[in-house]
C-alpha positions, 0 to 999 in steps of 0.5 A, a space after each residue: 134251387 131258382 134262388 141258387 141260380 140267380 147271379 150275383 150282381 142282377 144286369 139291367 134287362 128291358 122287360 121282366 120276361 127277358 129278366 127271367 129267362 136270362 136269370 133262369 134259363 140254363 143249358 142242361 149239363 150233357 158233357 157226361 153223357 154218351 154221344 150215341 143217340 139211342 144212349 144220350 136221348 133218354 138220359 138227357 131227357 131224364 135229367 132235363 124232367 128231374 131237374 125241372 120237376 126239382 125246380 117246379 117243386 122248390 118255386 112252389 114251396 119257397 115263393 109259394 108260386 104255382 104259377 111258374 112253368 118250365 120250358 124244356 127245348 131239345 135240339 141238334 147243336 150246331 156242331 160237326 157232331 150234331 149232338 142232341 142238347 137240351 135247355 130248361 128255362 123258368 118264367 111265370 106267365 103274366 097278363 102284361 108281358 108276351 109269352 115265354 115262347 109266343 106261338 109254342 106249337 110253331 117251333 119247328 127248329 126244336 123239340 119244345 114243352 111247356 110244363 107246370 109242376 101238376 104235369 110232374 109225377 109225384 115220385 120224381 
């Protein structure tokens, strides 16, 4: 799946953090779903965990990469409507490059977790 996402022709990028979640972060798909929070919530939340679960599991057996971790961010878009959205980016941490999301537990515009493929249920 992460091999899926990558784009065509790779840019120019000035470290391999701003590489790696350029080429792996993603919006998730929320067009479908219902605007009424009670509703969009959970589903989003849903598919977000599914889709990053899928992805966790296929950087593990394809690059064989345990070390991947997903972040998963929940916000209110910048819009009238205010709807509830949601992002899922890929990166594995190293020694030598700054974190994904330095200082996680500080983030106060958004819902955020950091989230490696032993956290993920093994039925998803």
């Amino acid at each position: 799946m992460l091999t899926d996402l990558r784009p065509e022709t790779p840019g120019t990028y000035f470290d391999r953090l701003t590489e790696e979640t350029a080429i792996n972060g993603r919006g998730m798909t929320d067009y479908d779903l219902p605007a009424a929070p009670h509703e969009r919530t959970p589903l989003l939340v849903r598919r977000c965990l599914a889709y990053m679960c899928a992805c966790l599991r296929k950087a593990q057996e394809e690059f064989r990469d345990t070390q991947v971790k997903a972040y998963v961010s929940l916000s209110f878009a910048d819009t009238e409507e205010a709807l509830l959205t949601s992002n899922v980016t890929f990166c594995t941490p190293l020694p030598d490059v700054r974190p994904c999301i330095p200082e996680l537990e500080a983030v106060t515009d958004a819902a955020v977790a950091e989230i490696s493929l032993e956290d993920c249920p093994a039925w998803s």
